[in-house]
KEFIDREN-482082 format. One record per residue (C-alpha): x, y, z; residue in one letter; residue number from 1. Coordinates in Angstrom, 3 decimals, m for minus. Layout:
<u = X v = Y w = Z residuo = A num = NUM>
...
***
This chain:
<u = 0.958 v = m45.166 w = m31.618 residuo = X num = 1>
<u = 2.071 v = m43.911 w = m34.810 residuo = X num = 2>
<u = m1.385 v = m44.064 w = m36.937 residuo = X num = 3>
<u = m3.811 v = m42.371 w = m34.158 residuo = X num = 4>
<u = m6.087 v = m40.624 w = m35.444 residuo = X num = 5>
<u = m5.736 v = m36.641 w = m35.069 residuo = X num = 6>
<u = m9.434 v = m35.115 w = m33.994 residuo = X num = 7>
<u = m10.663 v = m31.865 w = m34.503 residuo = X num = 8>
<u = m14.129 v = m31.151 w = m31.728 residuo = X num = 9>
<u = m16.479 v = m28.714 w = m33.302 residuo = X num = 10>
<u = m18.637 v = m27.411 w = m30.513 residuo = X num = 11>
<u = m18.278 v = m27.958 w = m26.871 residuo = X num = 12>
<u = m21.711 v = m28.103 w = m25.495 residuo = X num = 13>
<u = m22.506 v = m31.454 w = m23.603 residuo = X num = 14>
<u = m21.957 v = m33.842 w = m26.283 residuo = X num = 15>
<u = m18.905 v = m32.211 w = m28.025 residuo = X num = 16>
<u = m17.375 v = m32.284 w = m24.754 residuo = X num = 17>
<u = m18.408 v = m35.773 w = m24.531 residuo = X num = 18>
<u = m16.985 v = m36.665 w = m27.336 residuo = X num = 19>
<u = m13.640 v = m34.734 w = m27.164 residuo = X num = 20>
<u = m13.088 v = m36.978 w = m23.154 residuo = X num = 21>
<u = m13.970 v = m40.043 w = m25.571 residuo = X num = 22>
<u = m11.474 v = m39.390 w = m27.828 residuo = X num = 23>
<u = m9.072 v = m38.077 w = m25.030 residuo = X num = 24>
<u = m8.786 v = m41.814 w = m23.217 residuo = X num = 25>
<u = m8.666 v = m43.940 w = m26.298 residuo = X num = 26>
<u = m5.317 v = m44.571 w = m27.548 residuo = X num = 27>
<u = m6.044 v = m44.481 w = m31.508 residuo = X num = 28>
<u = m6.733 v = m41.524 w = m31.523 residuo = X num = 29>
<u = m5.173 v = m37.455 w = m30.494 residuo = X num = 30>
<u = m6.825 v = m34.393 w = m29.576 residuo = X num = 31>
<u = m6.046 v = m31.861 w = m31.425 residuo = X num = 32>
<u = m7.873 v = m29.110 w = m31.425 residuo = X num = 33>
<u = m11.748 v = m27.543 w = m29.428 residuo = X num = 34>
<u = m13.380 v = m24.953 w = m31.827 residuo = X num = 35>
<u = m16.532 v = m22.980 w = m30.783 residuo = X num = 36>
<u = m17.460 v = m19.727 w = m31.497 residuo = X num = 37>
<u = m17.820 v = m18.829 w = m27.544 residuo = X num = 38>
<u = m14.909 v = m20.938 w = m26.529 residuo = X num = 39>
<u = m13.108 v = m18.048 w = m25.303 residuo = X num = 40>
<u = m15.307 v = m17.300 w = m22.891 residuo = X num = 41>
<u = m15.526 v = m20.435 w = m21.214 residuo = X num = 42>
<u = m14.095 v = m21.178 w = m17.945 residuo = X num = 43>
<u = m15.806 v = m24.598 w = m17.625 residuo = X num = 44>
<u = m14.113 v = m26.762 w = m19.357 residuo = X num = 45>
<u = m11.734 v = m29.635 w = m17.674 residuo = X num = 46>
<u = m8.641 v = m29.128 w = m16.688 residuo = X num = 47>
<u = m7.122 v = m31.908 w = m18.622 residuo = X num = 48>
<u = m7.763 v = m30.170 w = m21.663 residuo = X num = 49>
<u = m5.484 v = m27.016 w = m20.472 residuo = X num = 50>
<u = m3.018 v = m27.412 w = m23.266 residuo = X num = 51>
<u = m5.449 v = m28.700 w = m25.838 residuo = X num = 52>
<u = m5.441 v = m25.797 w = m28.606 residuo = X num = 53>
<u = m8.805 v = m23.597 w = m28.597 residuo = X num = 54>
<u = m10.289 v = m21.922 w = m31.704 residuo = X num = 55>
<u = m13.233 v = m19.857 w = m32.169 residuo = X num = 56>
<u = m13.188 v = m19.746 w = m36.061 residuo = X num = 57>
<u = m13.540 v = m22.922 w = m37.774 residuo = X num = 58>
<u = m10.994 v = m22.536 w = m41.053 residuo = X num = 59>
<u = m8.501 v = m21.369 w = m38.588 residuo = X num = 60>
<u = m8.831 v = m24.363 w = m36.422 residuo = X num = 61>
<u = m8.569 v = m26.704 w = m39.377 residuo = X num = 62>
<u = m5.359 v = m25.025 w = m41.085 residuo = X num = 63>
<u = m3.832 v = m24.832 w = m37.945 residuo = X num = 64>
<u = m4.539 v = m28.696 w = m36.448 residuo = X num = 65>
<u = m5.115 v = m30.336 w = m39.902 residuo = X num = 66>
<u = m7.129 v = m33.237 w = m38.516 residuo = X num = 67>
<u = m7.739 v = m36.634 w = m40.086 residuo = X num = 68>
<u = m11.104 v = m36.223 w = m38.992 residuo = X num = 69>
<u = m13.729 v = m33.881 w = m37.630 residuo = X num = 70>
<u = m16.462 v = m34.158 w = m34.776 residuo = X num = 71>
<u = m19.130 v = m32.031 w = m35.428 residuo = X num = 72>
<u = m21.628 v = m31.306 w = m32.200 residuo = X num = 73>
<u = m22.758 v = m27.622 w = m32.842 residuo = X num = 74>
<u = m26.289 v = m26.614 w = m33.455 residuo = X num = 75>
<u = m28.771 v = m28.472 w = m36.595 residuo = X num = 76>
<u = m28.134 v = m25.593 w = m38.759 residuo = X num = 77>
<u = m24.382 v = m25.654 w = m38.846 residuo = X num = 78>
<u = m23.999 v = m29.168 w = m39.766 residuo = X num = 79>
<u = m23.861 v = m29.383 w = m43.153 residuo = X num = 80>
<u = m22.100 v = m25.989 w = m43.797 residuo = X num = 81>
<u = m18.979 v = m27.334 w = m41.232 residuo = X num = 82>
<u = m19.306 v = m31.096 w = m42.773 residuo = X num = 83>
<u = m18.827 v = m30.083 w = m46.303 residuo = X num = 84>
<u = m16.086 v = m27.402 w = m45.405 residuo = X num = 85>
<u = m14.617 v = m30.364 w = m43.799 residuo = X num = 86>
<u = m14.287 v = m32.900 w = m46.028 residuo = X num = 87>
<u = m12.929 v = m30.442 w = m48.830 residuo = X num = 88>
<u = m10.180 v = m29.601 w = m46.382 residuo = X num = 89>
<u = m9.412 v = m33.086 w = m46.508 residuo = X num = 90>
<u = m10.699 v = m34.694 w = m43.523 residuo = X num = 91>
<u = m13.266 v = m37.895 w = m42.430 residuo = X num = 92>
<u = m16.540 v = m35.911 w = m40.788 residuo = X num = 93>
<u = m18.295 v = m37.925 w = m37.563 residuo = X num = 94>
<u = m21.521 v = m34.926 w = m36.815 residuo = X num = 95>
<u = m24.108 v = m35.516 w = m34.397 residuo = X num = 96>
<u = m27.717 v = m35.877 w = m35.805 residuo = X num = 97>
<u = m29.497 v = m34.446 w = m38.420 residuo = X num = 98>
<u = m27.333 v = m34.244 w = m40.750 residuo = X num = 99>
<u = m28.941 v = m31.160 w = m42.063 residuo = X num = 100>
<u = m31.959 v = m28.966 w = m41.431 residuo = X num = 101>
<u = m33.884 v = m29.380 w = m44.818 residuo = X num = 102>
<u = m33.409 v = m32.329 w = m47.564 residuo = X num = 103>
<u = m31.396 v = m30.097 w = m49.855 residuo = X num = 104>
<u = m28.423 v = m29.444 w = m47.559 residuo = X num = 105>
<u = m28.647 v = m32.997 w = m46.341 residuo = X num = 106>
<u = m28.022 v = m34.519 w = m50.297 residuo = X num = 107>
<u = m25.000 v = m32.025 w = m50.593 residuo = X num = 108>
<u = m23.679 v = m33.174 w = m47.644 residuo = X num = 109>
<u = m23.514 v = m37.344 w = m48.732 residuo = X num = 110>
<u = m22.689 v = m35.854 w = m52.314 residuo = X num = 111>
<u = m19.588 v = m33.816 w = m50.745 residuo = X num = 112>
<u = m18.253 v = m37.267 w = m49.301 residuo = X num = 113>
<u = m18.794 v = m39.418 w = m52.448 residuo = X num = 114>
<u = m17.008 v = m36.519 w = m54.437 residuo = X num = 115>
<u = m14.456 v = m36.849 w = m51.880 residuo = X num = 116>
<u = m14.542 v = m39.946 w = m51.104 residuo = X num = 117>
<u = m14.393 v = m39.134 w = m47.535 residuo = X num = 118>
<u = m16.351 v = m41.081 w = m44.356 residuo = X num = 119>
<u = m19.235 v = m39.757 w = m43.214 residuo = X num = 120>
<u = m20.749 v = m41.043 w = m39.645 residuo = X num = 121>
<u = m23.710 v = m39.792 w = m38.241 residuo = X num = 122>
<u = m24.205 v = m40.541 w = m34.277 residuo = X num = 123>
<u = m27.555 v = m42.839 w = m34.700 residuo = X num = 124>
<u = m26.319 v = m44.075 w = m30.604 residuo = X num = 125>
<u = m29.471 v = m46.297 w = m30.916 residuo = X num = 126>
<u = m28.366 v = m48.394 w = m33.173 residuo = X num = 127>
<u = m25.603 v = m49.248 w = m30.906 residuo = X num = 128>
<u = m27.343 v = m48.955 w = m27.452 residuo = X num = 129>
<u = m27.706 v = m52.298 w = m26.140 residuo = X num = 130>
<u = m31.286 v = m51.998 w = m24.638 residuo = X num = 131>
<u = m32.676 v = m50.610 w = m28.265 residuo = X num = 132>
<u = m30.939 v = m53.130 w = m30.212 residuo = X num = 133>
<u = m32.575 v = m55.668 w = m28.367 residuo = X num = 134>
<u = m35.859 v = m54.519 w = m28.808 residuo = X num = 135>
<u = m35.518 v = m54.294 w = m32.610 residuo = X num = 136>
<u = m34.099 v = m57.702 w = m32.558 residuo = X num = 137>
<u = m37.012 v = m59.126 w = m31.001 residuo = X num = 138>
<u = m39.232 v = m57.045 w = m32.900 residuo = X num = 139>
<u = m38.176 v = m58.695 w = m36.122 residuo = X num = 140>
<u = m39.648 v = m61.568 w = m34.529 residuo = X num = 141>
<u = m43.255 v = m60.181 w = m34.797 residuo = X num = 142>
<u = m44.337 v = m60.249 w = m37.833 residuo = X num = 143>
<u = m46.031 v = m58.078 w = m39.806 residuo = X num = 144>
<u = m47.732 v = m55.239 w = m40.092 residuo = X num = 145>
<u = m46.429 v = m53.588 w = m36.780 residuo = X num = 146>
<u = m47.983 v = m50.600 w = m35.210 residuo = X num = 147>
<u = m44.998 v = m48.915 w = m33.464 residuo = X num = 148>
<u = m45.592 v = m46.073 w = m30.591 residuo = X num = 149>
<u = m43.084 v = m43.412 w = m29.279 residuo = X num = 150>
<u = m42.998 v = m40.803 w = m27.123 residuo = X num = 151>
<u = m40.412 v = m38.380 w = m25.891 residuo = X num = 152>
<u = m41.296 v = m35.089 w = m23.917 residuo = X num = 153>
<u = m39.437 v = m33.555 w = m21.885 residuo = X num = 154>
<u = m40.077 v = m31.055 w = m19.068 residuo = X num = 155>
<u = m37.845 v = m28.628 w = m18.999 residuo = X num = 156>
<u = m37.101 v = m25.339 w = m16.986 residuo = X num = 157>
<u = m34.265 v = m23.071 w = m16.156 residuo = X num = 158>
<u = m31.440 v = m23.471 w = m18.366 residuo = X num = 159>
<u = m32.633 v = m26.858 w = m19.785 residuo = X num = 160>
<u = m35.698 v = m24.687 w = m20.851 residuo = X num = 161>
<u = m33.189 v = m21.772 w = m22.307 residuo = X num = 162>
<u = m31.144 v = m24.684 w = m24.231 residuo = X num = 163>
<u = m34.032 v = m26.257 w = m25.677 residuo = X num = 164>
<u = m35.084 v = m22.745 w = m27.055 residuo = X num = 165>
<u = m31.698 v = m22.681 w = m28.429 residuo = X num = 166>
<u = m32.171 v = m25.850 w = m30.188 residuo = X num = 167>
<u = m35.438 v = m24.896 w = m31.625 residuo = X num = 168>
<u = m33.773 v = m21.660 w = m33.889 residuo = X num = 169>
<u = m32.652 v = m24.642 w = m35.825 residuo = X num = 170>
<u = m35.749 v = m27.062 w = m35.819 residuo = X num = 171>
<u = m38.435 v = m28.586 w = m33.946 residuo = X num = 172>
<u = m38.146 v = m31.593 w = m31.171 residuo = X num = 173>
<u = m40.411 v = m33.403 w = m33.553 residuo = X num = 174>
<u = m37.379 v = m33.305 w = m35.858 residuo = X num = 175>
<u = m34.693 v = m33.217 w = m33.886 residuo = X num = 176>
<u = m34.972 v = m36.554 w = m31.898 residuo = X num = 177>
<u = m37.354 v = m37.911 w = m34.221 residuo = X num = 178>
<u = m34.759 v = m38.931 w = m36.795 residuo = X num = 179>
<u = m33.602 v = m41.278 w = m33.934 residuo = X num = 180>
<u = m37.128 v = m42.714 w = m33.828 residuo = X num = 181>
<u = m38.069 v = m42.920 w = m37.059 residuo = X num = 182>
<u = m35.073 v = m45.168 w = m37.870 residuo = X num = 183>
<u = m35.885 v = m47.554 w = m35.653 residuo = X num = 184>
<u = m38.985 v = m47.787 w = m37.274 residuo = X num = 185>
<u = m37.216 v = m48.680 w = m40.685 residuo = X num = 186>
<u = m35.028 v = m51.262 w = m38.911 residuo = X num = 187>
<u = m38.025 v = m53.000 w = m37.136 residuo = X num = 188>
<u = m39.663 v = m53.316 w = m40.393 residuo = X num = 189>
<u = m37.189 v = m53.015 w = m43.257 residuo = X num = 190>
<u = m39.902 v = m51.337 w = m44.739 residuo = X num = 191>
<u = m40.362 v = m47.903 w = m47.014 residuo = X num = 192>
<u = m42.496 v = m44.992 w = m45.832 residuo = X num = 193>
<u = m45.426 v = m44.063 w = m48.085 residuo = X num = 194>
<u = m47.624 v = m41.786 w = m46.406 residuo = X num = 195>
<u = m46.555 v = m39.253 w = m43.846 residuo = X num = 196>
<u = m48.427 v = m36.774 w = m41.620 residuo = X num = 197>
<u = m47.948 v = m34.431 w = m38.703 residuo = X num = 198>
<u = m49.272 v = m32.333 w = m36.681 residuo = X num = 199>
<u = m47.737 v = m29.925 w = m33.890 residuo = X num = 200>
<u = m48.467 v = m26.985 w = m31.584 residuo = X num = 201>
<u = m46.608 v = m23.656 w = m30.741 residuo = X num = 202>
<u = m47.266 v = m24.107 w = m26.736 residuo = X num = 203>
<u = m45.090 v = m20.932 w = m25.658 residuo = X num = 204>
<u = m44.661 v = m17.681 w = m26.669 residuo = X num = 205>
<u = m40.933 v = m17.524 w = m26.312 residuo = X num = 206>
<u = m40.555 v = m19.736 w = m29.353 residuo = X num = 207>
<u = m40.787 v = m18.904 w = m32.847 residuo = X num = 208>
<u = m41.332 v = m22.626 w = m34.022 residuo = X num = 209>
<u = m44.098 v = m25.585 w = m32.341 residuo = X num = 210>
<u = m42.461 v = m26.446 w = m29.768 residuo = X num = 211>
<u = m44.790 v = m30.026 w = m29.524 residuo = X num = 212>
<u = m45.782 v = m32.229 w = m32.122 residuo = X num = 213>
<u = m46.467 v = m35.927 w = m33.447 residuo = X num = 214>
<u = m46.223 v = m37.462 w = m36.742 residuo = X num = 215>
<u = m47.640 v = m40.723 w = m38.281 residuo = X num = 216>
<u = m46.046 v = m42.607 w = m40.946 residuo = X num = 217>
<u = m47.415 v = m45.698 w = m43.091 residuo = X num = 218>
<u = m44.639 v = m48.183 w = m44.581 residuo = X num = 219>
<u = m45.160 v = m50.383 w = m48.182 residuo = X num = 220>
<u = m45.617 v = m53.423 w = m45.505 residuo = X num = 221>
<u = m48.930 v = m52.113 w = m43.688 residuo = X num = 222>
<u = m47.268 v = m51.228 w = m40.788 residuo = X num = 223>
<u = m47.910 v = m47.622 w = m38.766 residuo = X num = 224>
<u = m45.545 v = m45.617 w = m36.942 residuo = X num = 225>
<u = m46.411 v = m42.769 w = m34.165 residuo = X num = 226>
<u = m44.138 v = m40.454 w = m32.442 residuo = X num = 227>
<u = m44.857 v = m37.887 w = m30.203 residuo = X num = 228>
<u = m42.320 v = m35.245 w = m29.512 residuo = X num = 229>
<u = m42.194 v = m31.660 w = m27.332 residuo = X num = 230>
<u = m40.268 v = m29.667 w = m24.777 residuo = X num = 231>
<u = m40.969 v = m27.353 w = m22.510 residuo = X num = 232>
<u = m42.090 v = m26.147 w = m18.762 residuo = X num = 233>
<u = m45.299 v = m26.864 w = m19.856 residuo = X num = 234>
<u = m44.774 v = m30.909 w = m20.905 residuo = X num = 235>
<u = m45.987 v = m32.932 w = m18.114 residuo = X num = 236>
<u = m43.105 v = m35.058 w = m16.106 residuo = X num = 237>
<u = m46.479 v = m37.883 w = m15.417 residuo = X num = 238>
<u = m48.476 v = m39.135 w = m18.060 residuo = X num = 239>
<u = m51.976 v = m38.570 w = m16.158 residuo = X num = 240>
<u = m54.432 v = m40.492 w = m18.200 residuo = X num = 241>
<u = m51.709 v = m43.873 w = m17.998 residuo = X num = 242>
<u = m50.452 v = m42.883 w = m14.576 residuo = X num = 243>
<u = m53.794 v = m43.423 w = m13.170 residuo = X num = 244>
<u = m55.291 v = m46.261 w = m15.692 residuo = X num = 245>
<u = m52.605 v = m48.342 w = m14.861 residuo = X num = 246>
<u = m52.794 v = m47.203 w = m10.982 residuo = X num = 247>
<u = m56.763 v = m47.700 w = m10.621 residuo = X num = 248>
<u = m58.386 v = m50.670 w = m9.958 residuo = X num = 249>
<u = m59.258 v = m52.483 w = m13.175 residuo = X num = 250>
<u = m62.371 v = m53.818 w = m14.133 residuo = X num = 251>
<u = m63.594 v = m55.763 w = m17.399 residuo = X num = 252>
<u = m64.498 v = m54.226 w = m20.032 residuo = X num = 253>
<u = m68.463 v = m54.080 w = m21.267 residuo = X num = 254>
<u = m69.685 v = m57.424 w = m23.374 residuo = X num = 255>
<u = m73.271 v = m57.955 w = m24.986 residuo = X num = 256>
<u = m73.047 v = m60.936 w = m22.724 residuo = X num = 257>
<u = m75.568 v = m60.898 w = m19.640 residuo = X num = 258>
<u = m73.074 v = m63.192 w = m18.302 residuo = X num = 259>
<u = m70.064 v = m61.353 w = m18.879 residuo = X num = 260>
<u = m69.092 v = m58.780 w = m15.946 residuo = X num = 261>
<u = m70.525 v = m55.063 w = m16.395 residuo = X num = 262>
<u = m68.085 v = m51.935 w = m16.305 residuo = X num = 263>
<u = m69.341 v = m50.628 w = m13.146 residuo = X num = 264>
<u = m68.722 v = m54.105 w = m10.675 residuo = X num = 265>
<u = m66.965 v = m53.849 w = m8.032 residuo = X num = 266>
<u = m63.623 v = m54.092 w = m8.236 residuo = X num = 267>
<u = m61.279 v = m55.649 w = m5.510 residuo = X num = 268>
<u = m57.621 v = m54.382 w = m4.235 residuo = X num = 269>
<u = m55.976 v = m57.250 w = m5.844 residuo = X num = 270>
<u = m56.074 v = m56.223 w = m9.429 residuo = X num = 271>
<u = m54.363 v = m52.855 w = m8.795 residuo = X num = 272>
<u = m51.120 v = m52.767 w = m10.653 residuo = X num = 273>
<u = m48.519 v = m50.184 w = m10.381 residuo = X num = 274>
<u = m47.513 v = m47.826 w = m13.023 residuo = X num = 275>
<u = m44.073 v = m48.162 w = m14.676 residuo = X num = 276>
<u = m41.478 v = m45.496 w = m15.418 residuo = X num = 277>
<u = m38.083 v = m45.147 w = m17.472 residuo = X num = 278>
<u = m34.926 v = m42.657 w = m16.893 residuo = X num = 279>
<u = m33.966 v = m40.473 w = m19.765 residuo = X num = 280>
<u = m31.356 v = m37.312 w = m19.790 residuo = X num = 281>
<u = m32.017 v = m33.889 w = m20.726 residuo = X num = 282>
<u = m31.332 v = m34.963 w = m24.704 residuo = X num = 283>
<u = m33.059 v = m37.810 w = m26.899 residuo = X num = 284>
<u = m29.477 v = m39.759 w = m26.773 residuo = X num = 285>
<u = m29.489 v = m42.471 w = m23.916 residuo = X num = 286>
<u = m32.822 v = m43.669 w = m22.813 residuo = X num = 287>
<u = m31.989 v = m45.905 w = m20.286 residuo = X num = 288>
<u = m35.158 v = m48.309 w = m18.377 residuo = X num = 289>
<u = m35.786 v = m48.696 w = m15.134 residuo = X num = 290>
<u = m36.448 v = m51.985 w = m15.675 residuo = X num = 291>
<u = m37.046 v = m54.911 w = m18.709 residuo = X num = 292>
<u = m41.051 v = m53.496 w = m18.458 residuo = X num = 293>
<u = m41.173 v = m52.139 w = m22.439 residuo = X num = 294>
<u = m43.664 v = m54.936 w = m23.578 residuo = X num = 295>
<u = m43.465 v = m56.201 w = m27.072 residuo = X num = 296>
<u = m46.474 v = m58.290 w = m28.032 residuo = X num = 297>
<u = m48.000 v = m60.118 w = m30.560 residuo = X num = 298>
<u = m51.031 v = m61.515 w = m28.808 residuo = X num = 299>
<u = m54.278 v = m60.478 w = m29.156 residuo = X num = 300>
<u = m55.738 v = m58.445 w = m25.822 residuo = X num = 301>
<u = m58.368 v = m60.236 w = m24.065 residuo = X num = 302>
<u = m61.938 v = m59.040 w = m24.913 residuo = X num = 303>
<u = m62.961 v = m59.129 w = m21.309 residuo = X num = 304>
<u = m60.492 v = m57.362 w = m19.571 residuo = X num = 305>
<u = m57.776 v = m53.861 w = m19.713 residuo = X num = 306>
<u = m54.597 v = m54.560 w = m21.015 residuo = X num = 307>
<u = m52.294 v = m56.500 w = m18.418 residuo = X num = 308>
<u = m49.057 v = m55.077 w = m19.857 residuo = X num = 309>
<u = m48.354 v = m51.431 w = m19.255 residuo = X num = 310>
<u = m45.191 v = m50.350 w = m21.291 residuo = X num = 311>
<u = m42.542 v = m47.246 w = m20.711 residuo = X num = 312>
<u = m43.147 v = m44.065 w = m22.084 residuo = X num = 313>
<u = m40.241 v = m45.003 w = m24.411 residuo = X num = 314>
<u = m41.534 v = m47.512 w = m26.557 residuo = X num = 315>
<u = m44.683 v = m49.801 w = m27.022 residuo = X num = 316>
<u = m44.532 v = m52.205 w = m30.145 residuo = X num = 317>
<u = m47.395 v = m54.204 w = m30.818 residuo = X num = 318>
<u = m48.277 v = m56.633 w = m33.572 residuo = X num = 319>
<u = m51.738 v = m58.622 w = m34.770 residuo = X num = 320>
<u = m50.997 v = m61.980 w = m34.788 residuo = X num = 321>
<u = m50.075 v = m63.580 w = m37.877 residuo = X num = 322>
<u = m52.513 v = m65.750 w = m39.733 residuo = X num = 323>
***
């Protein structure tokens, strides 16, 4: 194929080399080039990448291969320097997310490709994962306002632990898979943020940032958004308090009503329902369910009893019905 597209991979941790198989079995485009700063060193890598140049300096790399296009997959704080060395070289930038660490580095970034006029792709997989587009699809659906929940922590230990640590000299989990989350809020609601707030927690000494944290944001359309983000030995694999509320026996809930059932009756076997879980991978990329359990309701809860829908730890969306 005479137009394929020649690709330069920046970084060759899991998703770089990801990417660089990707573009290795699709016929538009040619591998030309690996850089990392340790890729010298690395004896790991497959063997159908043998004669697949290798650079540890990034201008070298680029005079050397002149790509069409660059894929960017080092660490947060490299992004924006590599993207906008990129692009004035001449070539198209794809970089995993953030684009940048702070908002000034992320504007010189998109300015660097308007003065260029050169494409810029960042790897929002959500928007393209079937599971998630689904969801926001029938989200739409809702109505408004929406109250949106998300969670993501991950236990980790070992070298998961040692690579998250690694991840946080550039920023926090609340901001690093967060941007994922936080733009599914804008696409379920279309909406513009107007308040945000956050909170977080520096739960190990071996960190110099919080390594756990949540923020809250309010859009112009009423709705709320909460996400809930940390990593660490620490994070708890179970979620205790909806592991066993969903596991126990359920009883109604306390009315005024001497007729209505009291909190402490009896309850019988029948009512217990079993928790529900979802898969994820070491990263915030593919969150895959175990099953079609992530409710998305707009009904009202009945007064009298617990809720009867227990969602993933993903995702819960729920909406007041519209009057």
């Amino acid at each position: 194929m005479a137009d394929r597209v020649k690709v330069l991979v920046v970084g060759v941790g899991n998703m770089g080399l990801s990417h660089a198989k990707a573009y290795a079995q699709n016929e538009g485009f040619e591998l030309v080039g690996l850089m990392s700063r340790s890729i010298r060193g690395r004896n790991d890598l497959p063997a159908a990448f043998a004669d697949i140049p290798r650079f540890e300096n990034f201008d070298e790399a680029m005079a050397a291969t002149r790509p069409d296009a660059v894929s960017i997959n080092t660490y947060p704080n490299t992004h924006a320097d590599y993207a906008i060395r990129a692009m004035d070289a001449g070539a198209h930038v794809f970089m995993e997310k953030p684009i940048a660490t702070n908002n000034a580095d992320a504007a010189a970034v998109v300015a660097k490709a308007k003065e260029t006029n050169r494409k810029l792709v960042l790897g929002y997989i959500l928007r393209v994962h079937p599971s998630w587009a689904k969801m926001v699809e029938v989200g739409k659906t809702l109505g408004k306002p929406l109250v949106m929940r998300m969670n993501l922590n991950q236990q980790s230990s070992g070298p998961a632990w040692n690579w998250h640590k690694s991840l946080m000299e550039s920023l926090t989990p609340i901001v690093d898979c967060g941007v994922h989350y936080v733009d599914v809020m804008y696409q379920l609601t279309g909406a513009q943020p107007v308040r945000v707030h956050g909170i977080g927690a520096k739960l190990s000494a071996e960190t110099k940032v919080q390594n756990y944290g949540h923020l809250h944001v309010t859009f112009d359309d009423g709705s709320v958004g909460w996400y809930e983000a940390g990593w660490g030995p620490m994070m708890r694999r179970d979620r205790l308090f909806r592991e066993r509320m969903w596991s126990a026996p359920r009883v109604p809930c306390p009315s005024s009503s001497p007729r209505r059932a009291s909190r402490t009756q009896k309850p019988t076997p029948s009512r217990i329902r079993p928790t529900s879980t979802s898969i994820q991978d070491q990263r915030c990329g593919s969150i895959m369910p175990r099953s079609t359990r992530t409710t998305i309701s707009a009904s009202p809860t009945p007064s009298s009893t617990w809720p009867t829908s227990p969602t993933t730890r993903n995702c819960a969306i729920a909406s007041r019905p519209i009057s």
